[in-house]
Backbone bond lengths (Angstrom), bond angles and torsions (degrees), N, CA, C in turn:
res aa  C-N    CA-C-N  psi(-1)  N-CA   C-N-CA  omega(-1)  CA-C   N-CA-C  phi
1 X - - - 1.447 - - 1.528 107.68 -
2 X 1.407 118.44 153.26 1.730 120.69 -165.24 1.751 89.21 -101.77
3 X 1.243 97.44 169.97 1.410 101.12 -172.95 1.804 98.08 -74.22
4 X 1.313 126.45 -24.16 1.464 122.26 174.56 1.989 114.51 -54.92
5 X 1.355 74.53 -67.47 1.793 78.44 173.56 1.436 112.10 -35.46
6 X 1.360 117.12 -69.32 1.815 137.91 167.09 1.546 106.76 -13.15
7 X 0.963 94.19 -65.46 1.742 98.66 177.40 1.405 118.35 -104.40
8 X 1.087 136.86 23.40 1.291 134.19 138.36 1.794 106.69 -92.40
9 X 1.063 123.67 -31.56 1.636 118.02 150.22 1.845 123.93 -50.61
10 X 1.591 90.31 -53.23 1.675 98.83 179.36 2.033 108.27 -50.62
11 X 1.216 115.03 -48.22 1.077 132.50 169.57 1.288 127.49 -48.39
12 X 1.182 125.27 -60.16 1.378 130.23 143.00 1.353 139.24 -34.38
13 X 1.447 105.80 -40.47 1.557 118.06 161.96 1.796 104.67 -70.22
14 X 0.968 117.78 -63.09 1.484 117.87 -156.66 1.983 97.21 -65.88
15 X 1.034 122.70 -16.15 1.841 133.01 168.15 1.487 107.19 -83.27
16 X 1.284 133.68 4.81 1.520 143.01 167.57 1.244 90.30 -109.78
17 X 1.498 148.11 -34.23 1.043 125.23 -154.04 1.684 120.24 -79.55
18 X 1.568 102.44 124.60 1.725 115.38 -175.57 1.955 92.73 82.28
19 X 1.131 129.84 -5.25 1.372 130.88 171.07 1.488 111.64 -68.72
20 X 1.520 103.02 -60.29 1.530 112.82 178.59 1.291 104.98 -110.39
21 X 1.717 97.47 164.10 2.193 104.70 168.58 1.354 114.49 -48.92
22 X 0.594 115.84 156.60 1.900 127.27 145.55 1.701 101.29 84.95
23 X 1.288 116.02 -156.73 1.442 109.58 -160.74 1.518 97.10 -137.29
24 X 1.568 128.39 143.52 1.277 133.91 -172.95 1.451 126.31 -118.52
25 X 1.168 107.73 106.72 1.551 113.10 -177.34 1.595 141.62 -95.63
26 X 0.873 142.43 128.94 1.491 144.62 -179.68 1.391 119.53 -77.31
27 X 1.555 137.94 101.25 1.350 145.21 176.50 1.552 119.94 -124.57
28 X 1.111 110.74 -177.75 1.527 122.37 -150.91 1.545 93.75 -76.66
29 X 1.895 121.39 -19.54 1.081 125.32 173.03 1.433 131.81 -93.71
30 X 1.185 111.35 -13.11 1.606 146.94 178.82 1.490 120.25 121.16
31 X 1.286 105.10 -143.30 1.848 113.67 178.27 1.348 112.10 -56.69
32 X 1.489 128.11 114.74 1.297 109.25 162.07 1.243 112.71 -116.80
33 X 1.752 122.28 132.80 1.371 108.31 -154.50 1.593 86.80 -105.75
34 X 1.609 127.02 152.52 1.313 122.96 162.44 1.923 110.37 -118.33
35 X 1.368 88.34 120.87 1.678 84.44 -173.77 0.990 122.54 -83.81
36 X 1.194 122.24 -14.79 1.820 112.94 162.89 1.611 124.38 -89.51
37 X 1.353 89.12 19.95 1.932 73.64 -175.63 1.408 105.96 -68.68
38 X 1.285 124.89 172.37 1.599 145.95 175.74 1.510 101.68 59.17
39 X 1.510 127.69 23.73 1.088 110.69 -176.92 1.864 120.08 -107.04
40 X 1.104 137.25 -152.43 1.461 110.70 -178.32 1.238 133.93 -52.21
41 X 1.635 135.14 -74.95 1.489 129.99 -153.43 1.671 79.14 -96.86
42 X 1.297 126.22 9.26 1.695 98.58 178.32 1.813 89.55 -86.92
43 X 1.513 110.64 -60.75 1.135 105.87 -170.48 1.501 114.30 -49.59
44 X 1.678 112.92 -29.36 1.961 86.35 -170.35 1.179 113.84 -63.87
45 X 1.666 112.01 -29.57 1.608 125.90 -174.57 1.727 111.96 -57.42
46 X 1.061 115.11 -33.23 1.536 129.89 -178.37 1.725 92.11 -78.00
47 X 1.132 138.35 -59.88 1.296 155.52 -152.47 1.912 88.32 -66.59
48 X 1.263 99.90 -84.09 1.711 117.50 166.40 1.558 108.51 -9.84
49 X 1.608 94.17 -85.63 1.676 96.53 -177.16 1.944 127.07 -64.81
50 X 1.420 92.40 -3.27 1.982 91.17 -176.23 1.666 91.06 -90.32
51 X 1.615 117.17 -37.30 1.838 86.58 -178.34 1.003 105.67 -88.86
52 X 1.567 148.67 -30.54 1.371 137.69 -174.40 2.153 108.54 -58.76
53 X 1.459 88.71 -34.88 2.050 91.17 166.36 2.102 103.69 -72.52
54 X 1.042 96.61 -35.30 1.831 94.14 -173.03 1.720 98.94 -64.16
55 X 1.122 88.12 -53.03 1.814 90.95 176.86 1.376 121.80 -29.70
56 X 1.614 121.51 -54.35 1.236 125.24 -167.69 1.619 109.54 -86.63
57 X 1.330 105.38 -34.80 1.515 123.20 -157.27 1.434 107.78 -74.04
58 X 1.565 121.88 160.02 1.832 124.35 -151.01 1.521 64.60 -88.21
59 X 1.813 99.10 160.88 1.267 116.23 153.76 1.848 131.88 -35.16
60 X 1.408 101.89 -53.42 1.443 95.89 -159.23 1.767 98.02 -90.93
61 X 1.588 114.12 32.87 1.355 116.58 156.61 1.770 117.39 -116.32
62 X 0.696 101.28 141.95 1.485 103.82 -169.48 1.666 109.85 -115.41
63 X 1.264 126.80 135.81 1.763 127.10 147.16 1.740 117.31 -93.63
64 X 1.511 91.46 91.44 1.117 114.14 169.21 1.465 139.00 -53.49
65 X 1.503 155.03 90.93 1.261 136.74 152.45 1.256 111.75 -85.35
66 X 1.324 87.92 163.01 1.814 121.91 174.09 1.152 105.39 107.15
67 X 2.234 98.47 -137.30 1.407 96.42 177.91 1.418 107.78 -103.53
68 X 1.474 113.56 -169.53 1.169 116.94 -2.75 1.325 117.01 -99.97
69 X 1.529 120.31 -163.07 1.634 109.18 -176.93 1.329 134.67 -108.81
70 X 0.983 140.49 163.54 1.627 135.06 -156.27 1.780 92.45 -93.15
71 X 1.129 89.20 120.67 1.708 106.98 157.26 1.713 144.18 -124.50
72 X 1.161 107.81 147.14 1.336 111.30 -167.22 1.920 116.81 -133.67
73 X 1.672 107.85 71.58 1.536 103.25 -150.43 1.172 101.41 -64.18
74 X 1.391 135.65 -5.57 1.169 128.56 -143.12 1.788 95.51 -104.09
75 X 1.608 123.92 -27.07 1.290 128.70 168.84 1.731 103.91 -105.51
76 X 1.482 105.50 6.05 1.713 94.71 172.39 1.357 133.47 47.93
77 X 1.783 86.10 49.50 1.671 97.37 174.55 1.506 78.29 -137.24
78 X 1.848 96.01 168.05 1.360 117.17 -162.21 1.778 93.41 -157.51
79 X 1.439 135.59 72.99 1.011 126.46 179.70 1.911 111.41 -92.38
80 X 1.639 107.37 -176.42 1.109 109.68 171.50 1.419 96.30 -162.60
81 X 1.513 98.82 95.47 1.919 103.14 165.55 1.385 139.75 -80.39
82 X 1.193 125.58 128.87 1.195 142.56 -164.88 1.705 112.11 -19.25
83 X 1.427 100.92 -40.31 1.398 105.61 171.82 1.846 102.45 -177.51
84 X 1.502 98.71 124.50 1.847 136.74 -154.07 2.008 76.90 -83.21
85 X 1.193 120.92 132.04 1.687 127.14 138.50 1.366 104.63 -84.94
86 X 1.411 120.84 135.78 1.527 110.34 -164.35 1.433 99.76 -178.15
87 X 1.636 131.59 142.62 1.243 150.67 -177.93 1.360 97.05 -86.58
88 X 2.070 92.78 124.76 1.539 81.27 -165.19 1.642 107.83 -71.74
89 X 1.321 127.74 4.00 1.726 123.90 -179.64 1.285 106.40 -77.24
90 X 1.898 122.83 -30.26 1.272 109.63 175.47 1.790 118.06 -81.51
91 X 1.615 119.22 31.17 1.250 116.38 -145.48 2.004 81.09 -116.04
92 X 1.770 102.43 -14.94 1.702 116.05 -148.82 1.479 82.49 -81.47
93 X 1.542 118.49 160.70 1.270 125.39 172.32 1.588 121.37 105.28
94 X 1.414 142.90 150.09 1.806 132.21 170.87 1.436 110.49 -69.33
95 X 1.340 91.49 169.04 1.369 116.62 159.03 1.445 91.83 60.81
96 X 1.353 103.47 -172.69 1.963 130.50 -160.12 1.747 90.39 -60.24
97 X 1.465 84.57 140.49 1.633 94.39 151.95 1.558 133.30 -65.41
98 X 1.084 114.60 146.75 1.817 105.59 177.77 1.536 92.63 -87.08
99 X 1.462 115.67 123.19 1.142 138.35 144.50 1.276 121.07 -25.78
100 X 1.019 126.08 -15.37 1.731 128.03 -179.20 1.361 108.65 -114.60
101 X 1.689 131.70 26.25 0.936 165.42 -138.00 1.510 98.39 -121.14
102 X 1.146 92.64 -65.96 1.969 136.21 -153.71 1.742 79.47 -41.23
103 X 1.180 97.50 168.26 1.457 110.62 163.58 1.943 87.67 -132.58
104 X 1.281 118.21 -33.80 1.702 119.85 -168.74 1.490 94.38 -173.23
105 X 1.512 91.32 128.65 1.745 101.50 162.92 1.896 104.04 -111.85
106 X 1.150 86.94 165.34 1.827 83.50 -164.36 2.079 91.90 -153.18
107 X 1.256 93.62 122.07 1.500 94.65 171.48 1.163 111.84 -141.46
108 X 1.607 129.03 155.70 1.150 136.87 155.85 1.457 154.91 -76.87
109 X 0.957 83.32 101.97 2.413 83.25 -148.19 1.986 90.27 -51.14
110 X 1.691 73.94 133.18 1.517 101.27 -178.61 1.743 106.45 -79.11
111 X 0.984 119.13 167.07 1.688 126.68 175.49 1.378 110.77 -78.58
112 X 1.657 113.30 -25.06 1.455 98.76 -151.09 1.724 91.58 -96.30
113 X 2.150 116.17 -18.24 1.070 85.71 -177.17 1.996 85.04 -141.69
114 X 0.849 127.33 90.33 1.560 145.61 174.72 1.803 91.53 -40.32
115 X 0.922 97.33 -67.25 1.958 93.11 -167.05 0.921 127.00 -80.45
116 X 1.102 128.73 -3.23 1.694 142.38 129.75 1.898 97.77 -21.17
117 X 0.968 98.32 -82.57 1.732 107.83 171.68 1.223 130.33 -59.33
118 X 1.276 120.69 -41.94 1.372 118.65 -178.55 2.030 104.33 -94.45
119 X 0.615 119.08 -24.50 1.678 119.89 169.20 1.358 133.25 -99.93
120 X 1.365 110.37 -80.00 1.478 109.25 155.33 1.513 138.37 -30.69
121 X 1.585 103.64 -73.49 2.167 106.39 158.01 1.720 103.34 -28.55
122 X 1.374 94.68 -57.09 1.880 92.07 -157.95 1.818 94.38 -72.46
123 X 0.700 144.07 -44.73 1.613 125.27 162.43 1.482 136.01 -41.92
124 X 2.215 101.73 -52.11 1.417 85.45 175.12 2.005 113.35 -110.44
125 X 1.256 110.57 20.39 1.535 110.28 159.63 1.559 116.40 -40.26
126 X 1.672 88.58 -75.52 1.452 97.79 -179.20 1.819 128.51 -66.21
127 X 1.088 102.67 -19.60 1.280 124.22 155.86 1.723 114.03 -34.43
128 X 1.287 110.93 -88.65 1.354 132.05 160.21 1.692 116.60 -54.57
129 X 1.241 132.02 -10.42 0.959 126.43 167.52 1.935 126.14 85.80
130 X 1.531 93.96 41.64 1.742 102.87 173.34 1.520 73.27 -92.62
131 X 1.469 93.90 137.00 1.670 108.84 159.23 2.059 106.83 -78.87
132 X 1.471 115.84 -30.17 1.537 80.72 -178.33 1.746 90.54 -147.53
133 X 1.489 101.86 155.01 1.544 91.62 -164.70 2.008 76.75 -149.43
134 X 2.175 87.31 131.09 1.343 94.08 -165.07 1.633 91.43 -111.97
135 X 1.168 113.17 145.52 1.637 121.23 -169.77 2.131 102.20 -104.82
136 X 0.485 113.19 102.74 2.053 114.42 153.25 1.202 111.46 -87.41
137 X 1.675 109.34 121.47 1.500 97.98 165.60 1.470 88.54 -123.56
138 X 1.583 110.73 152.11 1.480 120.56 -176.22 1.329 95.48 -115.63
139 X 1.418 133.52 -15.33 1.340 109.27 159.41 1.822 124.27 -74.26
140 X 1.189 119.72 -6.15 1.376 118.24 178.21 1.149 97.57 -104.11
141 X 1.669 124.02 -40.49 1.667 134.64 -163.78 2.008 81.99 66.02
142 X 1.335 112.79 57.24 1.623 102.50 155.51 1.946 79.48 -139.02
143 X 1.626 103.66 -173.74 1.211 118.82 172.07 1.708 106.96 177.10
144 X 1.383 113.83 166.11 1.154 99.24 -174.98 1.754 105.95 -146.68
145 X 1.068 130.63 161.29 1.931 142.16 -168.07 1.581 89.50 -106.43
146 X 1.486 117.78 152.92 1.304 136.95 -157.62 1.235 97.98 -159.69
147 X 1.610 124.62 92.90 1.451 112.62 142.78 1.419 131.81 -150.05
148 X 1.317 126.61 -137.56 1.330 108.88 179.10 1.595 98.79 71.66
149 X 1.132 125.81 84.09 1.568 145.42 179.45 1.644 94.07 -81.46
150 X 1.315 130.76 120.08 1.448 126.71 164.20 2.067 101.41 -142.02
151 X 1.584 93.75 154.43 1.319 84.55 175.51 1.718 116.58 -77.29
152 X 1.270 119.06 165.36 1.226 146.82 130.22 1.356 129.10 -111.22
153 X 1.820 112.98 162.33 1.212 119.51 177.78 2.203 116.93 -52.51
154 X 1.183 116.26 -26.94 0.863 143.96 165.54 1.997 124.44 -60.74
155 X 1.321 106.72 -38.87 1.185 112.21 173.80 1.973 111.80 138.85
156 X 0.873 105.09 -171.06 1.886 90.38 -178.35 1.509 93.23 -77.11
157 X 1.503 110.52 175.05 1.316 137.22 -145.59 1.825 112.74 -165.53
158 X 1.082 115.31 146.60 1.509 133.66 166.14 1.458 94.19 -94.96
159 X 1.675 106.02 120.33 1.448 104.18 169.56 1.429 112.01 -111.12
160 X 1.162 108.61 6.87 1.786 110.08 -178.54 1.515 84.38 -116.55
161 X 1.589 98.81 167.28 1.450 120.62 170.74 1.281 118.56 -159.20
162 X 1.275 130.36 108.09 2.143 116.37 -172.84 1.735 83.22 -119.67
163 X 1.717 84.75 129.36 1.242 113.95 -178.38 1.704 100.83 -74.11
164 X 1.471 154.00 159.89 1.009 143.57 104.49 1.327 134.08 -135.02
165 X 1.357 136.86 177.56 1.298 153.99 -150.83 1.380 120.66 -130.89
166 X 1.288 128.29 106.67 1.096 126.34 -164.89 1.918 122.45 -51.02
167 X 0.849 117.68 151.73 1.472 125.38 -119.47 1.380 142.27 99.34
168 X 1.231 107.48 -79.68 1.689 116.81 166.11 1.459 141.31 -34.98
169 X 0.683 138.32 105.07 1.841 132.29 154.19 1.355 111.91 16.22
170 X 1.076 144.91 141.38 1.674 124.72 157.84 1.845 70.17 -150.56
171 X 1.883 90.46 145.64 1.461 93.76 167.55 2.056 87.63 -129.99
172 X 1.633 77.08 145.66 1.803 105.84 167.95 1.598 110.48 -114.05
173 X 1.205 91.87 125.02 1.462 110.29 -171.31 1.784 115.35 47.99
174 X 1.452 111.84 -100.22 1.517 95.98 179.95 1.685 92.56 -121.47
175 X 1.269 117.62 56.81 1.887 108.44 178.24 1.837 81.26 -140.15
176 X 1.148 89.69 161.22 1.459 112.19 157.68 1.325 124.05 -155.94
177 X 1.387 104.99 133.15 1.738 123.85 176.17 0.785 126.49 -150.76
178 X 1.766 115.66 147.75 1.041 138.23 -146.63 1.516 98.11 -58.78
179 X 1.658 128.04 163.80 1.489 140.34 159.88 1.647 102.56 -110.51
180 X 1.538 117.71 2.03 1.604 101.38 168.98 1.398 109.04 -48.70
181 X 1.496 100.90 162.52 1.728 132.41 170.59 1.740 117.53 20.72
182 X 1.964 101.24 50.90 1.374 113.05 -177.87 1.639 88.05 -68.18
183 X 1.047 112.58 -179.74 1.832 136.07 163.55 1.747 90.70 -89.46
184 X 1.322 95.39 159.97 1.415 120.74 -162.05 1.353 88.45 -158.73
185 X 1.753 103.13 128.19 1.646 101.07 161.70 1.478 116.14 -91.27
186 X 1.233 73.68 161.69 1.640 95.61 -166.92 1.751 121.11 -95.31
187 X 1.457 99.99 139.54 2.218 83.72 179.43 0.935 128.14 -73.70
């Protein structure tokens, strides 16, 4: 995609925004819209894991939701993760965050579109340059940490991966917290 297209997409997304449900993203494939974001057990799970990360984390780091969103025009993605780890001084300034900002993006795979999260994120994270991107899924109650950015012929890459299961410890970046008694959706 040319950087025109890019932002006549970017544009389009940000003119849906609070227009329509759910939340709208920019990828290497185009718009991907997810319609359940902000909605119940996704949001408590997002809600859950940003104070149990605030809890541990120094003051002048923050677990961020909302907006605005991390961009990268130059690889023509335009994401917005469930919740940004991020210095609140790199938070000062307009428009999208630079992605290379991030200390950890962390989202919650939605029901309506699972691979949005589990494929795509894990392709263009490292792409754009979040060094670690933590996955929750509440339909398995498993999730897994992604980092260690290295190249491939293909483009950068997560070469680590720690699987876990709700219950357990999982640490993001240098915090760790518990995954007891997340919400789990239900059938």
């Amino acid at each position: 995609m040319n950087s025109h297209q890019y932002r006549a997409m970017r544009d389009l997304v940000l003119s849906m925004d609070d227009a329509l449900p759910g939340k709208f993203e920019v990828t290497k494939e185009g718009i991907v819209h997810d319609r359940a974001a902000g909605v119940g057990r996704h949001e408590l799970t997002t809600l859950v894991v940003r104070k149990r990360l605030e809890h541990v984390m120094p003051e002048a780091i923050v677990a961020h939701t909302g907006k605005p969103d991390v961009e990268d025009e130059t690889e023509g993605i335009m994401r917005r993760p469930d919740v940004m780890v991020i210095a609140e001084t790199d938070m000062e300034g307009e428009g999208a965050f630079d992605p290379r900002t991030l200390i950890a993006a962390i989202e919650v795979v939605s029901r309506s579109n699972p691979d949005n999260d589990w494929v795509s994120k894990v392709r263009d994270y490292p792409l754009i340059g979040v060094p670690v991107y933590a996955i929750f899924d509440p339909r398995t109650a498993t999730g897994a940490v992604l980092t260690d950015i290295h190249p491939t012929p293909d483009g950068p890459r997560y070469a680590a991966r720690k699987d876990f299961v709700y219950g357990e410890d999982v640490t993001i970046g240098d915090w760790t917290i518990s995954t007891d008694d997340l919400p789990r959706y239900r059938d």
